[in-house]
Backbone as a printed PyTorch tensor [residue, N CA C, xyz], in Angstrom:
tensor([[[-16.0570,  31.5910,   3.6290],
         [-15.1910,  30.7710,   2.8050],
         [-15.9880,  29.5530,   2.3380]],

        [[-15.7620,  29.4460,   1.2300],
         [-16.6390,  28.0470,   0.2650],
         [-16.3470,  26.7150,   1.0380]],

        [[-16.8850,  25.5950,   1.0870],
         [-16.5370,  24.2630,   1.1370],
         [-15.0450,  23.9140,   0.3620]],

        [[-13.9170,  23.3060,   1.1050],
         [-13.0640,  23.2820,   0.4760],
         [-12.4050,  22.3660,   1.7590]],

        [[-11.1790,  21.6080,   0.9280],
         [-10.7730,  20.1340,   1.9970],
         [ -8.9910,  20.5200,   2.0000]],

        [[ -8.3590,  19.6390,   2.9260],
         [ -7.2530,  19.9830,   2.9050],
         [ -6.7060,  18.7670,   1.9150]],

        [[ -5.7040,  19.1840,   1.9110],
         [ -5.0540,  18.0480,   0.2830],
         [ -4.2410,  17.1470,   1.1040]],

        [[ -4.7260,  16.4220,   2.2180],
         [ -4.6850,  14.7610,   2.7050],
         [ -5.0820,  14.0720,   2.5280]],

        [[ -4.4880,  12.9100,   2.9860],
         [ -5.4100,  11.7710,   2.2380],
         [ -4.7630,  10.5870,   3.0620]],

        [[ -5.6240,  10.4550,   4.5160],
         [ -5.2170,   9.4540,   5.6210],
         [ -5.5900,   8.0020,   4.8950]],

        [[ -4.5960,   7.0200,   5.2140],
         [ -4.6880,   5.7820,   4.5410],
         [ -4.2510,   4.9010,   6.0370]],

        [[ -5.1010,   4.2430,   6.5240],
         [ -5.4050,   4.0200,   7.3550],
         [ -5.8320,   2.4870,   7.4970]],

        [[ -5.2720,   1.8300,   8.8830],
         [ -5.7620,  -0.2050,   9.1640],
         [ -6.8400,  -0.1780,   9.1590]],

        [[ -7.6440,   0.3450,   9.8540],
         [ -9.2130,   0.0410,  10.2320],
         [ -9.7370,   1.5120,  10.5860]],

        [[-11.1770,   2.2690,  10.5440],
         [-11.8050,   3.3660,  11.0570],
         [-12.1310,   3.1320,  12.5240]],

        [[-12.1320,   2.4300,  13.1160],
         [-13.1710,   2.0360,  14.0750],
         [-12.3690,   2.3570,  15.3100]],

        [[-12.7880,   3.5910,  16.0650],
         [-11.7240,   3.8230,  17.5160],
         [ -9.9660,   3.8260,  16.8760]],

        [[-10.1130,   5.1270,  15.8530],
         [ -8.9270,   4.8980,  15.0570],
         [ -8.6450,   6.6240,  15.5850]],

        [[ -7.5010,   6.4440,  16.6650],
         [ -7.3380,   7.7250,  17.4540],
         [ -6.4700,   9.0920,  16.4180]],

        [[ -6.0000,   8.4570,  15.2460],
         [ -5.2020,   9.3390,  14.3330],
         [ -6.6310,  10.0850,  13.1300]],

        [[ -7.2600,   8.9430,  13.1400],
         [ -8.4580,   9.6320,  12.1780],
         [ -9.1570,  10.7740,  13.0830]],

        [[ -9.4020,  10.6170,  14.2620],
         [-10.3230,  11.2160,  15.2740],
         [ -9.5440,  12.6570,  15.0640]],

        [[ -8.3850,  12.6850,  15.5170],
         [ -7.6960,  13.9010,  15.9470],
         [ -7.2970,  14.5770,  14.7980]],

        [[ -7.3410,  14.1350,  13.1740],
         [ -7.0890,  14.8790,  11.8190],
         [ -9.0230,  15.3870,  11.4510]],

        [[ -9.7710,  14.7300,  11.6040],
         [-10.9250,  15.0440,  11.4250],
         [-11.4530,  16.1160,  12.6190]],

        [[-10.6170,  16.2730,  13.9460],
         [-11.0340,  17.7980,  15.1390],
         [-10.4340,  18.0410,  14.6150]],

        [[ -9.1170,  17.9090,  14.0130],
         [ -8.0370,  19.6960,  13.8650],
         [ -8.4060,  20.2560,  12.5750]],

        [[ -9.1490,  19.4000,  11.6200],
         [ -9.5060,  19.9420,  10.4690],
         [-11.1160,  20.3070,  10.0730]],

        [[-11.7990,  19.8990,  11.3860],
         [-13.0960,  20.3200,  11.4690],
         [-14.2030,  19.2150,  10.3770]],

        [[-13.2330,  18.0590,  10.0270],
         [-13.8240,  17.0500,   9.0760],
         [-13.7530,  17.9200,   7.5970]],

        [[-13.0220,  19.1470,   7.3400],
         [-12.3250,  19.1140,   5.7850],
         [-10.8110,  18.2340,   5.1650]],

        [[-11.3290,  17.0090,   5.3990],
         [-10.3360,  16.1590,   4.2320],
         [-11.4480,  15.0750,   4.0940]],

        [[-10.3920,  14.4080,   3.1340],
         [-10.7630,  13.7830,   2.1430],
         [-11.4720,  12.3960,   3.3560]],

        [[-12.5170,  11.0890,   2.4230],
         [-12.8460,   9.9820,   3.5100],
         [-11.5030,   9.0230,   3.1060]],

        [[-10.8980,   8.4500,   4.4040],
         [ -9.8280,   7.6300,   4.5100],
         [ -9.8690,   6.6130,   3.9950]],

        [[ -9.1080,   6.1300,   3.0430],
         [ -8.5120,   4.8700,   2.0660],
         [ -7.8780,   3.7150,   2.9740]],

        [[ -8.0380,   2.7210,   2.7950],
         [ -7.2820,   1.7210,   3.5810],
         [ -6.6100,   0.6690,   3.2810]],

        [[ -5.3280,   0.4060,   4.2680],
         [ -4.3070,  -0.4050,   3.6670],
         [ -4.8170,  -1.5310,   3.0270]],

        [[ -5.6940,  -2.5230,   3.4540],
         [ -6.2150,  -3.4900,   2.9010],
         [ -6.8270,  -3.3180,   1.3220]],

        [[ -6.6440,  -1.9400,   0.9150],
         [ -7.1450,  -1.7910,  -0.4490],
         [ -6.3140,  -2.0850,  -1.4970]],

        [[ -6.6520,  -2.1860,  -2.8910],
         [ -5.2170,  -2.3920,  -3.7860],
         [ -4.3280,  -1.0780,  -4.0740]],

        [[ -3.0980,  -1.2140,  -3.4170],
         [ -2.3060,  -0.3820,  -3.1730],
         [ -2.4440,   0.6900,  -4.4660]],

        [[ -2.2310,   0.4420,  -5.9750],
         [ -2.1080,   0.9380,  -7.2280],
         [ -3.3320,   1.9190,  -6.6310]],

        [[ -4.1860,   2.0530,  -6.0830],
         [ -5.2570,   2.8280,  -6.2940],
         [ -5.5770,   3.5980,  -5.2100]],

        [[ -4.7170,   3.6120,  -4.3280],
         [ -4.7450,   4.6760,  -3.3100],
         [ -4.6530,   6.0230,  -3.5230]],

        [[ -3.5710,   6.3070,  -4.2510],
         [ -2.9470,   7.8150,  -4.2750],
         [ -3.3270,   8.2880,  -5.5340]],

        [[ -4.5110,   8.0330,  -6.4920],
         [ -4.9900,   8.0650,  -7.8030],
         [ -5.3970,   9.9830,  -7.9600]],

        [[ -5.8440,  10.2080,  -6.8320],
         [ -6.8460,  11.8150,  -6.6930],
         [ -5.2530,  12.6480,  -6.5920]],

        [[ -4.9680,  13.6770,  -7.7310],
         [ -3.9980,  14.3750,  -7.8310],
         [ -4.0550,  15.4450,  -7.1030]],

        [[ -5.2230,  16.2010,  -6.3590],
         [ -5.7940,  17.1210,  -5.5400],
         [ -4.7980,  16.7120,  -4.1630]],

        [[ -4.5090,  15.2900,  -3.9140],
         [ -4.1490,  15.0880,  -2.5450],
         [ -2.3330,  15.2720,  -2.9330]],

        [[ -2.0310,  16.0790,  -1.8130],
         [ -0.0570,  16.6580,  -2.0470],
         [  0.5180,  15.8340,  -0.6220]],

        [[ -0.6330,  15.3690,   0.2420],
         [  0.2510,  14.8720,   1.3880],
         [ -0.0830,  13.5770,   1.5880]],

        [[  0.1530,  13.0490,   2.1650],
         [ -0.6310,  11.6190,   3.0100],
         [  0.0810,  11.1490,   4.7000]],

        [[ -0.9110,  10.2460,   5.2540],
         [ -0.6820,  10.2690,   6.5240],
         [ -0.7790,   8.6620,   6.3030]],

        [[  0.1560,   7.9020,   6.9540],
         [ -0.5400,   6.4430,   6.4890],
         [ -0.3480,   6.4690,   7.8330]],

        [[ -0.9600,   4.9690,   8.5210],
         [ -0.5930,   4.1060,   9.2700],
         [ -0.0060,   3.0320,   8.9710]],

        [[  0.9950,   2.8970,   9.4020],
         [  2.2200,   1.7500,   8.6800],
         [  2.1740,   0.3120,   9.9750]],

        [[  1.5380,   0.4700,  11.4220],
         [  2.4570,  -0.1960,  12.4640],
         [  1.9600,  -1.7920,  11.9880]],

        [[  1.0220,  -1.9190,  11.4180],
         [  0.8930,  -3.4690,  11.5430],
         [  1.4510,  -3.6620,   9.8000]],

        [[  1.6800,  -3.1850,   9.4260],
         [  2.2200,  -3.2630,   7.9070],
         [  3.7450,  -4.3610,   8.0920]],

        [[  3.2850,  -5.3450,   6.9390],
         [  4.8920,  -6.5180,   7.1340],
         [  6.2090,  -5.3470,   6.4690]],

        [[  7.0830,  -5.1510,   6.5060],
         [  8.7480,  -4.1250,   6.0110],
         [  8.3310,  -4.4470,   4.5450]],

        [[  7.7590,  -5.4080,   3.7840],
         [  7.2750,  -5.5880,   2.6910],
         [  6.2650,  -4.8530,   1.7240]],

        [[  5.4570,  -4.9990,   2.4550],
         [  3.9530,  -4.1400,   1.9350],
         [  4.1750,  -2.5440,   2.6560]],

        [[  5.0430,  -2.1110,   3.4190],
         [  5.4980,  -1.2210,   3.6950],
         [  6.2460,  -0.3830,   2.6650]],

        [[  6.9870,  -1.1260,   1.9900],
         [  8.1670,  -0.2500,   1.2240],
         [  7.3790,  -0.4720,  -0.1680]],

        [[  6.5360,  -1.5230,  -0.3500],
         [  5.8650,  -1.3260,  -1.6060],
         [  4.7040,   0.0010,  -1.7330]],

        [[  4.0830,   0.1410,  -0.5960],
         [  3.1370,   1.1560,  -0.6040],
         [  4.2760,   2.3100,  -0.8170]],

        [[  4.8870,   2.5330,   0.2630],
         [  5.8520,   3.7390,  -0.4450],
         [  6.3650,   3.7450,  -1.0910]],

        [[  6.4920,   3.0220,  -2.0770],
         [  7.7430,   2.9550,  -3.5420],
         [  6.5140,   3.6840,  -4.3380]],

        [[  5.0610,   2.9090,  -4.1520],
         [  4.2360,   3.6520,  -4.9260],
         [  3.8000,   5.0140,  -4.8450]],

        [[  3.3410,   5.3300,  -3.4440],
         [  3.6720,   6.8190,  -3.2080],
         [  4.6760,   7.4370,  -3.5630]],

        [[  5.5210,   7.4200,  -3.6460],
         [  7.0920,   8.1030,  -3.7860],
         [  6.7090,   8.2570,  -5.1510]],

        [[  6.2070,   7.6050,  -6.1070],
         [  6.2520,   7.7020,  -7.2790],
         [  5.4990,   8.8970,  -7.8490]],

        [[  4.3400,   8.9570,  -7.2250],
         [  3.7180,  10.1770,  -7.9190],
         [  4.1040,  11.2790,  -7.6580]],

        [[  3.9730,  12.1380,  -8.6800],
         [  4.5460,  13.4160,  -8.6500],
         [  3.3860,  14.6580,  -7.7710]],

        [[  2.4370,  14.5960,  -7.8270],
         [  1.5920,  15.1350,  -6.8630],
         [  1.9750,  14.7980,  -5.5330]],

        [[  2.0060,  13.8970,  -4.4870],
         [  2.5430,  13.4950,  -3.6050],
         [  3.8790,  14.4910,  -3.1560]],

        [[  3.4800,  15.3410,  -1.8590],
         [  4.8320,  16.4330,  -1.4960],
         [  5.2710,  15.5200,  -0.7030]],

        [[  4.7140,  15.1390,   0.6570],
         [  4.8080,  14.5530,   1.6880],
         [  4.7980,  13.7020,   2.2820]],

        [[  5.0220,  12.6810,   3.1600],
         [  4.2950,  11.3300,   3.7550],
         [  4.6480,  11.4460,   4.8200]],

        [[  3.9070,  11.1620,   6.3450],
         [  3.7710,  10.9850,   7.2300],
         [  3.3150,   9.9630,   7.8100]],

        [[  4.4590,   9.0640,   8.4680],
         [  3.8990,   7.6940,   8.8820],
         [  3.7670,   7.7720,  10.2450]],

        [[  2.8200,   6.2130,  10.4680],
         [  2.6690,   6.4400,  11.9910],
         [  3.0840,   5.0210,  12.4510]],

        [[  3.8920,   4.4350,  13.0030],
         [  4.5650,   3.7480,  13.3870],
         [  5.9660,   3.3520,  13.9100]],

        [[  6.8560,   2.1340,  14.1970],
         [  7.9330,   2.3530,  14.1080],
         [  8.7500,   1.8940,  13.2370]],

        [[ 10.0260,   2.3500,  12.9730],
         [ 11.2310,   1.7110,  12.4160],
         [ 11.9900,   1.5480,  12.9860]],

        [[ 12.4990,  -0.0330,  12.7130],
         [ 13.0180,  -0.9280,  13.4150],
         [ 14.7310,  -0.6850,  12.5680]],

        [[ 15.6090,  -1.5820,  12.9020],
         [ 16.6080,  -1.6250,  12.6420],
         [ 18.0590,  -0.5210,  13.2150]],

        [[ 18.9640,  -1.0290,  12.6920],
         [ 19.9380,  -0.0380,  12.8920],
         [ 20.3490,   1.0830,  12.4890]],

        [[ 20.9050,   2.2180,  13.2890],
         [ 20.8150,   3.7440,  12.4230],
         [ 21.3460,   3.4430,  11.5710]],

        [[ 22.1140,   2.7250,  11.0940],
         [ 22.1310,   3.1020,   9.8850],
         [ 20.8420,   2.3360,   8.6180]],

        [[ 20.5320,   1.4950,   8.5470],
         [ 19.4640,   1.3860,   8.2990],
         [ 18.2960,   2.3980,   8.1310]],

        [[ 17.9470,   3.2710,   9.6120],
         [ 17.2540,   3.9090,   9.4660],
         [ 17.2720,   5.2370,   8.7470]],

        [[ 18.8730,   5.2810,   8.2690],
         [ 19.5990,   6.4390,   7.3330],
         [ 18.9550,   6.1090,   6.5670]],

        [[ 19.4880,   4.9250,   5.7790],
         [ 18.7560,   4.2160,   4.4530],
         [ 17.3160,   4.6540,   3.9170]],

        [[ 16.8590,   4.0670,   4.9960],
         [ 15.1860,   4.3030,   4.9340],
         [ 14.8540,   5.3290,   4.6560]],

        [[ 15.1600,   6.4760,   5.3410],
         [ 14.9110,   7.9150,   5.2220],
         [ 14.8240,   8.7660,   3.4740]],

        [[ 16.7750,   7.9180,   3.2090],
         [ 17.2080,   8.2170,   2.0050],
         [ 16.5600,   7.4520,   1.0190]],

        [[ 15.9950,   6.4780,   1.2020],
         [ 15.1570,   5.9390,  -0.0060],
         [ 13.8530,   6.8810,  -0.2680]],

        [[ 13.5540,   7.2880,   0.9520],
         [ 12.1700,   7.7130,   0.7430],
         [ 12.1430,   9.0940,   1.2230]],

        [[ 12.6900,  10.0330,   0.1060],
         [ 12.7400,  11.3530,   0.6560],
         [ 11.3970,  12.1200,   1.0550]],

        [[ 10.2550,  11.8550,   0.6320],
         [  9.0400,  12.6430,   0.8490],
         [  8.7530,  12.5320,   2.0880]],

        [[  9.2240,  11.3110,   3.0470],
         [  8.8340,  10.8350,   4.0840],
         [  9.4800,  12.2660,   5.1860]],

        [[  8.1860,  12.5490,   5.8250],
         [  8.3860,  13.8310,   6.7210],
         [  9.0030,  13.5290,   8.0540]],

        [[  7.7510,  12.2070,   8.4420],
         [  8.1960,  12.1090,  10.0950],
         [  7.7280,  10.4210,  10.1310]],

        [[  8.5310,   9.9570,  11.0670],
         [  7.8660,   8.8420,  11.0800],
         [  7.6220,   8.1180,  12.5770]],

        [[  6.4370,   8.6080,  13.2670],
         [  6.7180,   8.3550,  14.7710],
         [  5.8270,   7.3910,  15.2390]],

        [[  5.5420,   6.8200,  16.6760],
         [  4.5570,   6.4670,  17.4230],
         [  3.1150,   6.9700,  17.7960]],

        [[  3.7400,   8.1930,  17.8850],
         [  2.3790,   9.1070,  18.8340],
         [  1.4790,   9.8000,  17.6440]],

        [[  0.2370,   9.5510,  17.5000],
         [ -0.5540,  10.3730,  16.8710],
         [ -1.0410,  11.4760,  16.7160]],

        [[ -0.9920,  12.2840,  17.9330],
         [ -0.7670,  13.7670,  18.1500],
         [  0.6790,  14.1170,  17.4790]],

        [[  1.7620,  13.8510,  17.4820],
         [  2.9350,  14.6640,  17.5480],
         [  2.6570,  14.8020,  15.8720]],

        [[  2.2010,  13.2980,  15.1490],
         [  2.4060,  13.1310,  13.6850],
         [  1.5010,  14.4490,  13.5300]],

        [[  0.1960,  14.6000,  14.0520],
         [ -0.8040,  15.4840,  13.8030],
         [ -0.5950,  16.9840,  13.4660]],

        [[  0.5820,  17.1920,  15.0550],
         [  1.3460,  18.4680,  15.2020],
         [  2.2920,  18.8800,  13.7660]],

        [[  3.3110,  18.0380,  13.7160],
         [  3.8360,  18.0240,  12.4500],
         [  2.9490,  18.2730,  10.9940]],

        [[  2.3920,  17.5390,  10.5910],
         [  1.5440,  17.8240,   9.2750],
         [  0.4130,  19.0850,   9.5110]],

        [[  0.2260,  19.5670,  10.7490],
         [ -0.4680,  21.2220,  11.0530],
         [  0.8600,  22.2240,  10.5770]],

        [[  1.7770,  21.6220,  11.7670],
         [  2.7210,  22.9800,  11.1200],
         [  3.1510,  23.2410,   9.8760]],

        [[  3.2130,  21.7350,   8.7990],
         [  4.0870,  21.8070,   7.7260],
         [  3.1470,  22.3630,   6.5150]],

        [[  1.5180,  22.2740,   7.2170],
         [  0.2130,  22.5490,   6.5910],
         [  0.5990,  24.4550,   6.7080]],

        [[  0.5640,  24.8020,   7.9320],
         [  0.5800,  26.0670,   8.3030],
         [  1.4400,  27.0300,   7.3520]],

        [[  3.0920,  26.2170,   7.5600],
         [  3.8290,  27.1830,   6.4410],
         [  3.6990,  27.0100,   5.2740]],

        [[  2.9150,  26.1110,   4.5180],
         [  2.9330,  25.9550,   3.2340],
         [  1.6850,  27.0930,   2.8450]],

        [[  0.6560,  26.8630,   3.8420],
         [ -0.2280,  28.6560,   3.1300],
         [  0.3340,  29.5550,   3.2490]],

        [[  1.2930,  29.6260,   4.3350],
         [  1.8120,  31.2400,   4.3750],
         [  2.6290,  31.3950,   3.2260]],

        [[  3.5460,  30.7470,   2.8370],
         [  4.1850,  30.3620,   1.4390],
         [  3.2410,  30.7190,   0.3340]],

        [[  1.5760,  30.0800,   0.3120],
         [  1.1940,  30.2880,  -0.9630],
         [  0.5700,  31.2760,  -0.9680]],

        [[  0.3190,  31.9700,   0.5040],
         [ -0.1050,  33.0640,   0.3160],
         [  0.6740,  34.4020,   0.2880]],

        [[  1.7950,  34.2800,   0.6100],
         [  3.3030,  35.0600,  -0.4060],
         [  3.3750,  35.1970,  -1.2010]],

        [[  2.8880,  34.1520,  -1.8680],
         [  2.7270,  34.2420,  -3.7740],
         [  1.8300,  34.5020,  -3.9260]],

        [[  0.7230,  34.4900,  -3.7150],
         [ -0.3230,  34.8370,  -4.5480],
         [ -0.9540,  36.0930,  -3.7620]],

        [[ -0.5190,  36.9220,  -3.1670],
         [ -0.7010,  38.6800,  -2.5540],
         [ -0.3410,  39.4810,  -3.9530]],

        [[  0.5270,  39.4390,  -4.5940],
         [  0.4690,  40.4080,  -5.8270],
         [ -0.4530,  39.8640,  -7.0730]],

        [[ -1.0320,  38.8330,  -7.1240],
         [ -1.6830,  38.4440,  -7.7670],
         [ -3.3680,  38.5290,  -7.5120]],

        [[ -3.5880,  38.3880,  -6.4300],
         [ -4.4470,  38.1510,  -6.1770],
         [ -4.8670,  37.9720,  -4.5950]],

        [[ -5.3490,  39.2070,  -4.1270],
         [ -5.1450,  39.2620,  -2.8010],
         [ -5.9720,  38.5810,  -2.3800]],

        [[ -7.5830,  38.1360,  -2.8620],
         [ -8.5710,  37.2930,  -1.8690],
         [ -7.7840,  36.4340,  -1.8810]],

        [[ -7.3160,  35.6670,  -3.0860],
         [ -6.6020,  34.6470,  -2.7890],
         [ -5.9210,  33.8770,  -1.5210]],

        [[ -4.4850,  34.8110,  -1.7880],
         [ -4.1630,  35.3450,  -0.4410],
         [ -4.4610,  35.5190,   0.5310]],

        [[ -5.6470,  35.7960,   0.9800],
         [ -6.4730,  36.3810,   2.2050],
         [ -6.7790,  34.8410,   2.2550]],

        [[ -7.7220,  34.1830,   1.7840],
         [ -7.9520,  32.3970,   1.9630],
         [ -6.6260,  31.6960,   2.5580]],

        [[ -5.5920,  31.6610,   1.7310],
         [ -4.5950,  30.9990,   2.3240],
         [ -4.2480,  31.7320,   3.2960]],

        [[ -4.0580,  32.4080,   4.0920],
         [ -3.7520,  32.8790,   5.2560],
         [ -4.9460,  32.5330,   6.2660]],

        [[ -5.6980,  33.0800,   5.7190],
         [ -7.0850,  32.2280,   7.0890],
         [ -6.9620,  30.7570,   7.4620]],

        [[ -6.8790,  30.1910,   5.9520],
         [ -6.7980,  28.4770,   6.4110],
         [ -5.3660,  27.9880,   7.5480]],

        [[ -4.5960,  28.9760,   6.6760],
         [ -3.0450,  28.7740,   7.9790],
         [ -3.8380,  29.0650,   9.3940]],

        [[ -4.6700,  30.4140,   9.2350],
         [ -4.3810,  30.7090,  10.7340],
         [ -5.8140,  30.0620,  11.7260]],

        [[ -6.9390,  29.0640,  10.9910],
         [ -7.7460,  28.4440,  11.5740],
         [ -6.9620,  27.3400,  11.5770]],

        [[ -6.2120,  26.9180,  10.7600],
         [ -5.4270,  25.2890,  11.4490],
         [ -4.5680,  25.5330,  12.6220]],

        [[ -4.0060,  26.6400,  12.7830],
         [ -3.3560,  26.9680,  14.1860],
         [ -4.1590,  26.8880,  15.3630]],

        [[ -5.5140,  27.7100,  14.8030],
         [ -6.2700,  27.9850,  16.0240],
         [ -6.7820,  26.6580,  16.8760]],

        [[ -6.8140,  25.3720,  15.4370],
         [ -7.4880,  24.3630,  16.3520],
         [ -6.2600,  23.3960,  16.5820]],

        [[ -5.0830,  23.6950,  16.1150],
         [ -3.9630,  23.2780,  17.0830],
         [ -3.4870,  23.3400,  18.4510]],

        [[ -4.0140,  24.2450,  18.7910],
         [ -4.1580,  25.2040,  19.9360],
         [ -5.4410,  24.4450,  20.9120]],

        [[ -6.3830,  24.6270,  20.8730],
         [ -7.3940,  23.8480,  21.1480],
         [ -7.6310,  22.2470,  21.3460]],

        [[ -7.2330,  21.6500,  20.2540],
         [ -6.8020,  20.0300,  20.4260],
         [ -5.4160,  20.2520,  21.1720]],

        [[ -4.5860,  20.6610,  21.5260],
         [ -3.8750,  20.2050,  21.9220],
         [ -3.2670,  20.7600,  23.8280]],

        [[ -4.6890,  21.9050,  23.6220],
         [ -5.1490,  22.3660,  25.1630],
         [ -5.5020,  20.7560,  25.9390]],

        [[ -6.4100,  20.5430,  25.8280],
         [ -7.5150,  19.2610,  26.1780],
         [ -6.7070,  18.2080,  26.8950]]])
């Protein structure tokens, strides 16, 4: 199989002993994209139309620069997904709100493994999906998206032996 990346695009506080970058770069064998960071100008994060998901780290983010980064994400139409890593504060209902403002938003937790787990599996069924479609068309095709599903399992499995 050719050189080819997964369509993430971790946006991230700092690289340095950054345990969410560590564990997306083992489960993906270092195919994604190099990580963007909050301190950058927001307008220019999510610019590469190739990327359909993103993983931010939100926890030191003010509820401000929080909902602005995602108003901007939310906006593009490339953008399927978002996966945050932090918490939300407030009351359920509030946290209804939140949810409902920002439908792309997948998961939004503490733990960096679980976020990891989540965006593998949601990675996993989306090849089997595209490789549903594209079997009468084009079976290598097909055959690619099914491998990539079933090597992101394999090192789901593995990272999450350890």
């Amino acid at each position: 199989m050719s050189r080819w990346n997964y369509s993430v695009q971790l946006i991230l506080t700092s690289i340095e002993e950054n345990r969410l970058y560590s564990i997306f770069t083992e489960l993906t064998e270092g195919h994604i994209l190099p990580p963007s960071f909050i301190d950058q100008d927001l307008s220019t994060l999510v610019l590469n139309t190739n990327v359909k998901s993103l993983v931010i780290q939100i926890s030191t983010l003010s509820v401000d620069k929080r909902n602005k980064l995602l108003e901007i994400c939310s906006s593009k139409v490339h953008i399927k997904s978002i996966y945050l890593l932090g918490k939300l504060v407030g009351t359920k209902d509030e946290q209804l709100k939140f949810f409902q403002q920002y439908p792309k938003v997948c998961i939004l937790c503490e733990d960096e493994g679980e976020l990891a787990l989540r965006w593998s599996l949601d990675t996993i069924e989306e090849y089997r999906t595209l490789g549903d479609q594209s079997v009468k068309q084009n079976k290598n095709t097909a055959r690619q998206f099914y491998q990539r599903g079933m090597i992101l399992f394999d090192h789901i499995n593995k990272l999450f032996q350890d």
